[in-house]
MMTF fields as JSON, N, C-alpha, C and O atoms, coordinates in Angstrom:
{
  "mmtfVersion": "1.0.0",
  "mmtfProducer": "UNKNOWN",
  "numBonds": 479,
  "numAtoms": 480,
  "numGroups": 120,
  "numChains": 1,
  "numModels": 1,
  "chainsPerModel": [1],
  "groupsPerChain": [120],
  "chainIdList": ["A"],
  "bondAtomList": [4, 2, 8, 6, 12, 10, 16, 14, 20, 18, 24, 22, 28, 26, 32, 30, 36, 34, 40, 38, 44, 42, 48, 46, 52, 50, 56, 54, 60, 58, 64, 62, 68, 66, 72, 70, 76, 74, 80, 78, 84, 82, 88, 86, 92, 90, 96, 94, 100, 98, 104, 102, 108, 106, 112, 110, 116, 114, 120, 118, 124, 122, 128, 126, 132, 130, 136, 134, 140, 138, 144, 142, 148, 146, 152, 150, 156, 154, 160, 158, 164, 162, 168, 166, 172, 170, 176, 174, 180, 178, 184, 182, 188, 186, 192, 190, 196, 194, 200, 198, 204, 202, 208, 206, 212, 210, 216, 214, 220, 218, 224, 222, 228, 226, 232, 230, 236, 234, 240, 238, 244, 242, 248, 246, 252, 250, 256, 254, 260, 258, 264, 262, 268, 266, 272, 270, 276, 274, 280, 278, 284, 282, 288, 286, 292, 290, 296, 294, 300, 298, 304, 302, 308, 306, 312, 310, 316, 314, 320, 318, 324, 322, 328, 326, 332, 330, 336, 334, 340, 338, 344, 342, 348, 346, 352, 350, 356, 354, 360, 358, 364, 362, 368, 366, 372, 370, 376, 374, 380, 378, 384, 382, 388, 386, 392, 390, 396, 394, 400, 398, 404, 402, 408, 406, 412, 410, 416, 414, 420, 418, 424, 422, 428, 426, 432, 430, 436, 434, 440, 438, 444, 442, 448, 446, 452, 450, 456, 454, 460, 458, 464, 462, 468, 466, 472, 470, 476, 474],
  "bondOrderList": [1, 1, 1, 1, 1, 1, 1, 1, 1, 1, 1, 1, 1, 1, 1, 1, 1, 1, 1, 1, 1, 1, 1, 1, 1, 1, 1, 1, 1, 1, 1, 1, 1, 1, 1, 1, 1, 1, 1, 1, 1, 1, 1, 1, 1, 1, 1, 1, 1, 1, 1, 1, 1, 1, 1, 1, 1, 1, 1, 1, 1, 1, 1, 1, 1, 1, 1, 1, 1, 1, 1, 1, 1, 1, 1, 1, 1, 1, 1, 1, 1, 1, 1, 1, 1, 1, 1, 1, 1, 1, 1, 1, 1, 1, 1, 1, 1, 1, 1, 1, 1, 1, 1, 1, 1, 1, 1, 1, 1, 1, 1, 1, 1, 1, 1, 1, 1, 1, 1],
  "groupList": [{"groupName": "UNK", "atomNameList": ["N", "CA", "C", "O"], "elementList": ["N", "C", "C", "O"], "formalChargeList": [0, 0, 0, 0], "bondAtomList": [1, 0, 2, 1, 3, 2], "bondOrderList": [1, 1, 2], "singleLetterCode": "X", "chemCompType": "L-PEPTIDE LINKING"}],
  "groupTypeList": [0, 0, 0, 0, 0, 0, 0, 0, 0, 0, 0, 0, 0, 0, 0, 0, 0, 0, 0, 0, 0, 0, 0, 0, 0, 0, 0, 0, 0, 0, 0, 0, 0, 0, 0, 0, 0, 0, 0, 0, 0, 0, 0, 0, 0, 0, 0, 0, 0, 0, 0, 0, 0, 0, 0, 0, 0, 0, 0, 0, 0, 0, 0, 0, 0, 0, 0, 0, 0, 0, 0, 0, 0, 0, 0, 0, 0, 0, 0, 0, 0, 0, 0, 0, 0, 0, 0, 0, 0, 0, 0, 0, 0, 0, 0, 0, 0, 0, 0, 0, 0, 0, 0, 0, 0, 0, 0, 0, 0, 0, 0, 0, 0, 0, 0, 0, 0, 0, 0, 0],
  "groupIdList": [1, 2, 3, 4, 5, 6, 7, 8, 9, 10, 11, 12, 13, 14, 15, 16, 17, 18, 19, 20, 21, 22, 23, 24, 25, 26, 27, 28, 29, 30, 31, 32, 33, 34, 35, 36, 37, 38, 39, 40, 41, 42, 43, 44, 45, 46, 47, 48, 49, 50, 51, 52, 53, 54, 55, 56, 57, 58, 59, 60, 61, 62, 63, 64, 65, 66, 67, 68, 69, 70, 71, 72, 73, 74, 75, 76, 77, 78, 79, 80, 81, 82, 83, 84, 85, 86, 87, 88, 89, 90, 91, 92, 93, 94, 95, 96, 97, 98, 99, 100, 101, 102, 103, 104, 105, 106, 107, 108, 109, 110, 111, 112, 113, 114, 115, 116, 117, 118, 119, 120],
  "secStructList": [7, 2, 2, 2, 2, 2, 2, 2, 2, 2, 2, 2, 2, 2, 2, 6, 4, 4, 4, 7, 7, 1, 2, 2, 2, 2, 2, 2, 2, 2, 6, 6, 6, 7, 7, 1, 2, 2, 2, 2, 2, 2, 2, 2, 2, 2, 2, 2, 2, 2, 2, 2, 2, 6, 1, 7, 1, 1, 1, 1, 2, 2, 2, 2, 2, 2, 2, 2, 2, 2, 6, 6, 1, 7, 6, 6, 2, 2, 2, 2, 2, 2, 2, 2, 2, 6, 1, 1, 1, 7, 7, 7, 6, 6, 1, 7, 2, 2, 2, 2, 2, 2, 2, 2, 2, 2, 2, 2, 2, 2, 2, 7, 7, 7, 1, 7, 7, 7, 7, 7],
  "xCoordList": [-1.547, -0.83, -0.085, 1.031, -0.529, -0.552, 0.59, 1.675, 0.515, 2.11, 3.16, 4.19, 3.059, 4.028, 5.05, 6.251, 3.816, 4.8, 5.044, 6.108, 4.781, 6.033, 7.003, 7.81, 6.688, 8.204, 8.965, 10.16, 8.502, 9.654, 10.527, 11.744, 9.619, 10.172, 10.949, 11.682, 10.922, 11.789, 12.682, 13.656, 12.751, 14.004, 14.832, 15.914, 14.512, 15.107, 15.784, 16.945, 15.101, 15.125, 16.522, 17.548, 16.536, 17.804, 19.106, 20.085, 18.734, 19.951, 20.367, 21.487, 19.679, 20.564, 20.153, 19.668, 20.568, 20.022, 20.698, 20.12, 21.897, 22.81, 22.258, 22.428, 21.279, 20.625, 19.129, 18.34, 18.601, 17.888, 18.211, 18.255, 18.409, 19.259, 18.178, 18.692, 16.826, 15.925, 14.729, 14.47, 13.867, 12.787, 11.884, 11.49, 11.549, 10.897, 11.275, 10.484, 12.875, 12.974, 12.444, 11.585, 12.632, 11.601, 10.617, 10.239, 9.813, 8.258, 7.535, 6.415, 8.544, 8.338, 9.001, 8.525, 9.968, 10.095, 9.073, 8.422, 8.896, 7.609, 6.159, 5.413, 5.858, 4.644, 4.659, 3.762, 6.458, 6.33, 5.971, 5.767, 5.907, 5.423, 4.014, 3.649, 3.376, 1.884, 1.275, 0.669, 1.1, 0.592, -0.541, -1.207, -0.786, -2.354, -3.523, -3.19, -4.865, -5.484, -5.657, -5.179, -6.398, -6.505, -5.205, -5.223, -4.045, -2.866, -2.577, -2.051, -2.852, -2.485, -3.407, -2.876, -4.67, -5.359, -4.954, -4.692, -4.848, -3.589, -2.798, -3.459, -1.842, -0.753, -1.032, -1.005, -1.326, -2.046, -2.927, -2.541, -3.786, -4.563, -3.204, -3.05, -2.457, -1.382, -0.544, -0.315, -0.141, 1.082, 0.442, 1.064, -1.094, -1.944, -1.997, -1.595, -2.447, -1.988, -0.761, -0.898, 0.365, 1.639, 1.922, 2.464, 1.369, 1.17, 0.577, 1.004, -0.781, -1.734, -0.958, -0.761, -0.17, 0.497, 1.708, 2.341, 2.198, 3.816, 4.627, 5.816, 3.711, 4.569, 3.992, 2.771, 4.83, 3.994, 2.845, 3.115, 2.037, 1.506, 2.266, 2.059, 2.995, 3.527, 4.585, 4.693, 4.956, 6.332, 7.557, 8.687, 7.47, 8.7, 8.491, 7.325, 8.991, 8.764, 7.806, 6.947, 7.726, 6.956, 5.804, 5.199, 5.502, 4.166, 3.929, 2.703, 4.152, 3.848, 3.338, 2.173, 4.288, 3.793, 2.345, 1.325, 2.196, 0.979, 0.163, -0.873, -0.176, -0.841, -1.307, -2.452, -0.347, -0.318, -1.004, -2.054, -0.997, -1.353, -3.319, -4.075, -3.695, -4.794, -5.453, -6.398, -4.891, -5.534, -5.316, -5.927, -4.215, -3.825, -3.308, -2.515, -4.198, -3.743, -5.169, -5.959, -5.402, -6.83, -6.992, -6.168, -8.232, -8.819, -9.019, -9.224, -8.989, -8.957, -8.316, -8.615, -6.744, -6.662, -5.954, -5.495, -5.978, -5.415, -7.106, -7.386, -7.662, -8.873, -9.168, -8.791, -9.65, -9.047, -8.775, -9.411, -6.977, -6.363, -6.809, -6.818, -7.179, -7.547, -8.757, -8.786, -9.713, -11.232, -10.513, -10.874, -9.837, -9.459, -8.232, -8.148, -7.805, -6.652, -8.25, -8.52, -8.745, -9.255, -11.029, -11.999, -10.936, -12.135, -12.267, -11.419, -13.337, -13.081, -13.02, -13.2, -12.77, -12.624, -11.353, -11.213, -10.19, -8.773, -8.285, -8.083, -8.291, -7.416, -6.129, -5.875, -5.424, -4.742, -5.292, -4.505, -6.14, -6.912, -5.987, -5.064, -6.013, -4.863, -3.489, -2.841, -3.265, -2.12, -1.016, -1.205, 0.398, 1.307, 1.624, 1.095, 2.493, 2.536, 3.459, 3.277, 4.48, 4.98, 4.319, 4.291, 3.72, 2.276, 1.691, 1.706, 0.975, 0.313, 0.845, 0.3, 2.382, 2.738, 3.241, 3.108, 3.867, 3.899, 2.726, 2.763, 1.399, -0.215, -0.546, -1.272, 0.345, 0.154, 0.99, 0.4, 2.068, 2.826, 2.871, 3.31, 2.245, 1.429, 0.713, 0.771, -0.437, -1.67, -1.298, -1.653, -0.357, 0.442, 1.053, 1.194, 1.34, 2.174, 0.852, 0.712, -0.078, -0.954, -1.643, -1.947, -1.968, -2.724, -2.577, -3.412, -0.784, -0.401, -0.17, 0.333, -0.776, 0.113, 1.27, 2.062, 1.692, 2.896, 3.663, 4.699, 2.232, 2.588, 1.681, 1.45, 1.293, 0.854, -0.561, -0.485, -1.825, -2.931, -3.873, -4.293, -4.161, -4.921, -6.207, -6.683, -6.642, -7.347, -8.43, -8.847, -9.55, -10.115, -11.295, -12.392],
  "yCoordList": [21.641, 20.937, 19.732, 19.543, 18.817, 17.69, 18.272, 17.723, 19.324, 20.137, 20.191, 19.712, 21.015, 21.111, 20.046, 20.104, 18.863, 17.611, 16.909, 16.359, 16.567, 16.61, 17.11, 16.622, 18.774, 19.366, 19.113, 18.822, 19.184, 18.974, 17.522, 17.434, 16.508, 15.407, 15.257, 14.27, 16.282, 15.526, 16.492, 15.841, 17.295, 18.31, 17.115, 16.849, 16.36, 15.819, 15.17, 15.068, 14.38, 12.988, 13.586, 12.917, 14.574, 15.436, 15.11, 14.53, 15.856, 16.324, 15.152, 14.791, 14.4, 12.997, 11.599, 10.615, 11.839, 10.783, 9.363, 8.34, 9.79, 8.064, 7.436, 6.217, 8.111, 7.454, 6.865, 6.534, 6.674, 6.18, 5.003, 5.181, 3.716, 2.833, 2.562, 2.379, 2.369, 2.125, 2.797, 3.583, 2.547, 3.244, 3.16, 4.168, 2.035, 1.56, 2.034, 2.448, 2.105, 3.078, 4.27, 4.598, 5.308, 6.608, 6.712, 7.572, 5.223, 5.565, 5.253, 5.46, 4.775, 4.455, 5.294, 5.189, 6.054, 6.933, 7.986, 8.313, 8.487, 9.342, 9.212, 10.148, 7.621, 7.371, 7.115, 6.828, 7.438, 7.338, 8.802, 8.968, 9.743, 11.217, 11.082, 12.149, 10.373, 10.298, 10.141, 9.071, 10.719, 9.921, 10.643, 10.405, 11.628, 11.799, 12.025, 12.049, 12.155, 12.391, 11.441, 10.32, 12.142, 11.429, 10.583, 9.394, 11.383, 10.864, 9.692, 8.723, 9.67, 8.871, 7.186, 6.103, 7.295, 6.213, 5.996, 4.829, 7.084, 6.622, 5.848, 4.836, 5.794, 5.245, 3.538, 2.424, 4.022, 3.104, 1.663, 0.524, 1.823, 0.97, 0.821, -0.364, 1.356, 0.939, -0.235, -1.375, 0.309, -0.699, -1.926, -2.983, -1.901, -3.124, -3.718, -4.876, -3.08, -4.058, -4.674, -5.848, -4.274, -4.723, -5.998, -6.892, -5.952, -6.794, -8.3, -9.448, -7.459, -8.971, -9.405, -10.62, -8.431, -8.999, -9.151, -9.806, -8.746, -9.143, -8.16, -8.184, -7.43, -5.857, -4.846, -4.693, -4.054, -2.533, -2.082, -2.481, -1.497, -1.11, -0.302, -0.186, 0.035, 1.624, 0.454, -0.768, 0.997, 0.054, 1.217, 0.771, 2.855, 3.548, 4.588, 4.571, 5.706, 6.817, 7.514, 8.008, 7.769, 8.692, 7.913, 8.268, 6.962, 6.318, 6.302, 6.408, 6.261, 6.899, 8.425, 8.726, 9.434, 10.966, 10.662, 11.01, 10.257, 10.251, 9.664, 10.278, 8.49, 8.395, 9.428, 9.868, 9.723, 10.795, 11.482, 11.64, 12.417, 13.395, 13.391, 14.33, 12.073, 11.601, 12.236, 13.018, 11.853, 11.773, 12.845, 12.741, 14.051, 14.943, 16.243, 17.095, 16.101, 17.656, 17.844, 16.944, 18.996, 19.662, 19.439, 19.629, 19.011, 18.437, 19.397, 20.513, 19.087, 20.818, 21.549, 22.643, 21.573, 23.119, 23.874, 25.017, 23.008, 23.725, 24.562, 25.632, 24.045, 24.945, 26.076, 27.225, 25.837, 26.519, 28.12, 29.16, 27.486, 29.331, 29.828, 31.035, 28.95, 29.573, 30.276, 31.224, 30.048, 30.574, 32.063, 33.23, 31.756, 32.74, 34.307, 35.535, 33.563, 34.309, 34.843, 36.042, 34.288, 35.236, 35.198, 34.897, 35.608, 36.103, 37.253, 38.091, 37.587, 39.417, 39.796, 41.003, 38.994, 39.215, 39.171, 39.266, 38.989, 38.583, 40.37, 40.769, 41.013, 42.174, 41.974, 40.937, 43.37, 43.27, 43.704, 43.647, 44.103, 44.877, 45.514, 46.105, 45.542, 46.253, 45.192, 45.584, 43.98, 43.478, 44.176, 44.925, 43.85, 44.531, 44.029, 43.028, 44.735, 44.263, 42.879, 42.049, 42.604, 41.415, 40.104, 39.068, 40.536, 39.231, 38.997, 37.922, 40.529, 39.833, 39.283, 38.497, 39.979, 39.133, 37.526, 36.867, 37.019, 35.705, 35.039, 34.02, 36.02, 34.496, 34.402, 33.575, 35.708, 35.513, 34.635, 33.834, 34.451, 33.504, 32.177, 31.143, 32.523, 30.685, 30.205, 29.193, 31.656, 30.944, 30.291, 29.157, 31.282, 30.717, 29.235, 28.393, 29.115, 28.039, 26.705, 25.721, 27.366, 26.549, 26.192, 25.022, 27.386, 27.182, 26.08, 25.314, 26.208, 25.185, 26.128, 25.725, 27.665, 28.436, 28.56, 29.286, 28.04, 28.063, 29.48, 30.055, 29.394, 31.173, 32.372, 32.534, 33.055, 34.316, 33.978, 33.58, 34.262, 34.257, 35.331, 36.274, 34.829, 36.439, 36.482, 35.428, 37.645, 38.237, 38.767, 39.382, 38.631, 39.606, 38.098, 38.276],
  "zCoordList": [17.534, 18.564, 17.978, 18.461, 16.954, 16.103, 15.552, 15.745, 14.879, 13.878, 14.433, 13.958, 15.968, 16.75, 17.557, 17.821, 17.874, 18.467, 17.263, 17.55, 16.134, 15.012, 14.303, 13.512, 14.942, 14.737, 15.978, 15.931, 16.76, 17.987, 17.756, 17.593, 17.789, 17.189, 16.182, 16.112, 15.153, 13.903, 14.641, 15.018, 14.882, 15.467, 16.292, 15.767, 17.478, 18.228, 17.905, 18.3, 16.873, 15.669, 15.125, 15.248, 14.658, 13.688, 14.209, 13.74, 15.733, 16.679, 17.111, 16.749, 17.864, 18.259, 17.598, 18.156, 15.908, 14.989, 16.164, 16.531, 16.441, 16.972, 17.648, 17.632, 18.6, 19.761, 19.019, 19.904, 17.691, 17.155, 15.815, 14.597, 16.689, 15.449, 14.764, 13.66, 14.58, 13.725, 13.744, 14.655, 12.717, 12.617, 13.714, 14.302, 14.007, 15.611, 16.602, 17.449, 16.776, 18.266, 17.913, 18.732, 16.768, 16.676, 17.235, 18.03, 16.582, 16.577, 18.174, 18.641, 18.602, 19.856, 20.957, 22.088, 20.773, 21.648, 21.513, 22.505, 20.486, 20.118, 20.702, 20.992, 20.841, 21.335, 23.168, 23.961, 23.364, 24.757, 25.304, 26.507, 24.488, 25.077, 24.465, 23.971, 24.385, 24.255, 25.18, 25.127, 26.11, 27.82, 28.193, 29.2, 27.289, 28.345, 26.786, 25.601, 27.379, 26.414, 25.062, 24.885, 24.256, 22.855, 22.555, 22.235, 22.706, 22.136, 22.943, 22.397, 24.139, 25.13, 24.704, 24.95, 24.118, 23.967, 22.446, 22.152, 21.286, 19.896, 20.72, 20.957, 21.225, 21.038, 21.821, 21.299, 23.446, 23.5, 22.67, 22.937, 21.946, 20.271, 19.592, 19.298, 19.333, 18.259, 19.178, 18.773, 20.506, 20.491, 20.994, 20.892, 21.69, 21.78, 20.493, 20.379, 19.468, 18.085, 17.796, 17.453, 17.821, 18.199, 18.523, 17.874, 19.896, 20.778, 20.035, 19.911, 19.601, 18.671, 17.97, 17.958, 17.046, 15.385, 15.584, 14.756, 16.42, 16.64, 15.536, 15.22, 15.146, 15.009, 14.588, 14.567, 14.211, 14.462, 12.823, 11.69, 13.063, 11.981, 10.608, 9.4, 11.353, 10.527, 9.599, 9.7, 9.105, 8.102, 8.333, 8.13, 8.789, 9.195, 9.595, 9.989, 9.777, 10.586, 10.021, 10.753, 8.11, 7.551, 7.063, 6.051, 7.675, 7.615, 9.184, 9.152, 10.155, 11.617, 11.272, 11.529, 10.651, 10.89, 9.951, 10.545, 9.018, 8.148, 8.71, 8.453, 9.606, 10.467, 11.442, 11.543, 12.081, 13.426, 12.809, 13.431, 11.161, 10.968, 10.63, 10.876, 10.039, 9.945, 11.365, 11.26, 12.785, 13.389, 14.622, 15.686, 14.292, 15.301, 14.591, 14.991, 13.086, 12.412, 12.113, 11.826, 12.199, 11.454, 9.795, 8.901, 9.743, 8.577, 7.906, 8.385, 6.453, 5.41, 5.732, 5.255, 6.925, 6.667, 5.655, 5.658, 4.841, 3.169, 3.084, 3.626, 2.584, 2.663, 3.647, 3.416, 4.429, 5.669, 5.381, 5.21, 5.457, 4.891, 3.592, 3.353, 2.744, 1.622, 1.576, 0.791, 2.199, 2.571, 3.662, 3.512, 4.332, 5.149, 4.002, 4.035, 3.472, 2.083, 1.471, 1.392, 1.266, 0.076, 0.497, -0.199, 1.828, 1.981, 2.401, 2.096, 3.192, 3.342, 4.58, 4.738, 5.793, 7.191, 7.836, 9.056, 6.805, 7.373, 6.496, 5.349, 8.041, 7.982, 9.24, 9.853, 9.379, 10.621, 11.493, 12.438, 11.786, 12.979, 13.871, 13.31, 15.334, 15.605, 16.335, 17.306, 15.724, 15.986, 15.287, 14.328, 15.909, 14.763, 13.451, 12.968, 12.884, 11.455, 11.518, 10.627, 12.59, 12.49, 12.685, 12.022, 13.971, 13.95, 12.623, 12.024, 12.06, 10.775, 9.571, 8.795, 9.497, 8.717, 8.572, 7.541, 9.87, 10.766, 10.046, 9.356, 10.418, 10.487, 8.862, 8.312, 8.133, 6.671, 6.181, 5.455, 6.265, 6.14, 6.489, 5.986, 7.574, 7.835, 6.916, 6.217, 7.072, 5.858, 4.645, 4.319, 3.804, 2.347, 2.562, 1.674, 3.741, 3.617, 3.551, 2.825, 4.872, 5.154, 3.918, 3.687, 2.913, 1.731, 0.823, 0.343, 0.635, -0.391, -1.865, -2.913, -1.528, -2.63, -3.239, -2.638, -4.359, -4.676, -5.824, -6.156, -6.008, -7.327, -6.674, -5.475, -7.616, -6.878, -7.935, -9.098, -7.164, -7.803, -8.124, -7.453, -9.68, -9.553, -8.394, -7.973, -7.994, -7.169, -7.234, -6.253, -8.978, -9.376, -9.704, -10.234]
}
């Protein structure tokens, strides 16, 4: 969920860079779609700190996502796919072959594989 509202974001971020004159309006339009839940009390603690220090924690946008990611991406999941790549329960069963190739292609990416490994 954590992956996805930072792709949507940098997508937005992309498309209408003009309407973002600094790093702070980013990080703050970003934390204005934080409104319910966990994310909702993140953002919440941050801009109350703000508040104390008279500015923001982050120093720019890619120290906001590295934050965000600390605390709204799954832990290990480089490990993760890799336990899943090369263990013995990840077949296709009966999804199709485009799905499986999609969640394989995740995994690699997820892995952090960059060459091809031996297998033996």
């Amino acid at each position: 969920m954590g992956k996805a509202f930072l792709t949507s974001c940098r997508i937005f971020i992309c498309l209408c860079s003009d309407a973002f004159k600094d790093e702070v309006t980013k990080m703050l339009w970003a934390m204005s779609y934080m409104n319910t839940g966990r994310a909702a009390k993140w953002a919440f603690r941050e801009l109350e700190q703000e508040v104390l220090s008279g500015r923001f924690r982050f120093t720019d946008w890619m120290d906001f996502e590295d934050e965000f990611q600390k605390d709204f991406t799954p832990l290990n999941s480089e490990a993760t796919a890799v336990n899943v790549l090369e263990g013995t329960t990840y077949f296709q069963q009966k999804g199709s072959v485009h799905d499986y190739l999609d969640q394989f292609r995740d995994l690699i990416y997820e892995s952090g594989y960059t060459t091809p490994r031996p297998w033996w």
